[in-house]
C-alpha positions in Angstrom: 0.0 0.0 0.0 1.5 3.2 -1.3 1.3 6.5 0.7 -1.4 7.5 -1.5 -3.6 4.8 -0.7 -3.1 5.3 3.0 -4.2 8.7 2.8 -7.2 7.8 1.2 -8.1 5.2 4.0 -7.1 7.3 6.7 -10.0 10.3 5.1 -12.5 7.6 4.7 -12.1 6.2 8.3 -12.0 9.9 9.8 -15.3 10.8 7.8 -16.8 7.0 8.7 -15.9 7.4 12.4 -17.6 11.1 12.3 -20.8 9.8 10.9 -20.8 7.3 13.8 -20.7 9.8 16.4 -22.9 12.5 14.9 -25.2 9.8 14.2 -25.2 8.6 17.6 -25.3 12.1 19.5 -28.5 12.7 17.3 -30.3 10.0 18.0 -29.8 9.6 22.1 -30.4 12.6 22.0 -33.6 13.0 20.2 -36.8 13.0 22.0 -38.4 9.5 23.3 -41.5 7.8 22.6 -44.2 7.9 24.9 -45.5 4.1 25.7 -48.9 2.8 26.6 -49.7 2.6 29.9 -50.0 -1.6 30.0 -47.0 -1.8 28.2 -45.0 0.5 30.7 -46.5 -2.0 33.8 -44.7 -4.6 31.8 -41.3 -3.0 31.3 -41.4 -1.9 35.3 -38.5 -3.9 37.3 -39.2 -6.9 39.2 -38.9 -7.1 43.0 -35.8 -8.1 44.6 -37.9 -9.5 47.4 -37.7 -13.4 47.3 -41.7 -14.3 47.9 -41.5 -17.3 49.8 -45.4 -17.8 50.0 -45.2 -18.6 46.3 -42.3 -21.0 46.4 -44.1 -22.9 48.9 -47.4 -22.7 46.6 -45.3 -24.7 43.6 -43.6 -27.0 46.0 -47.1 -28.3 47.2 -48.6 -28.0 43.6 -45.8 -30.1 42.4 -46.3 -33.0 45.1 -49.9 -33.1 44.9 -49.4 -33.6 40.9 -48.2 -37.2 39.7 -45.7 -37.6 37.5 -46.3 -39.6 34.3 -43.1 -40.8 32.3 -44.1 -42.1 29.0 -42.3 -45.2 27.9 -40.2 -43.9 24.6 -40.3 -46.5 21.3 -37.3 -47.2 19.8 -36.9 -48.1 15.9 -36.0 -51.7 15.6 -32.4 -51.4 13.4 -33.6 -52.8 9.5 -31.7 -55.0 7.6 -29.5 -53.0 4.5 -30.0 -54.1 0.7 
């Protein structure tokens, strides 16, 4: 690569790398979107708080409940031509 071409790359990159950031100021900081009310409930943070009322709820949900293993078939091998 001849000092020409490095010149060249080194404009292209500058003006690439300036696009970025113009690009990227602009748009943080350009103005936000207002969100329906249900959906903001959803996007609210969870509780730190570990509920142990509900742990205990699937604990005795998942004793009370039988569990049914289904016996799996397995192909019989065939005999090749």
């Amino acid at each position: 690569m001849n000092r020409k071409e490095f010149v060249i790359l080194l404009i292209i990159t500058f003006f690439v790398i300036m696009l970025w950031l113009i690009f990227d100021i602009f748009f943080r900081t350009k103005t936000s979107v207002e969100l329906d009310p249900a959906l903001q409930t959803l996007l609210e943070p969870i509780s730190p708080d570990f509920d142990t009322e509900a742990i205990n709820l699937v604990r005795e949900n998942a004793q009370n409940r039988p569990v049914i293993i289904q016996p799996t078939s397995q192909a019989s091998p065939s005999a090749s031509p």
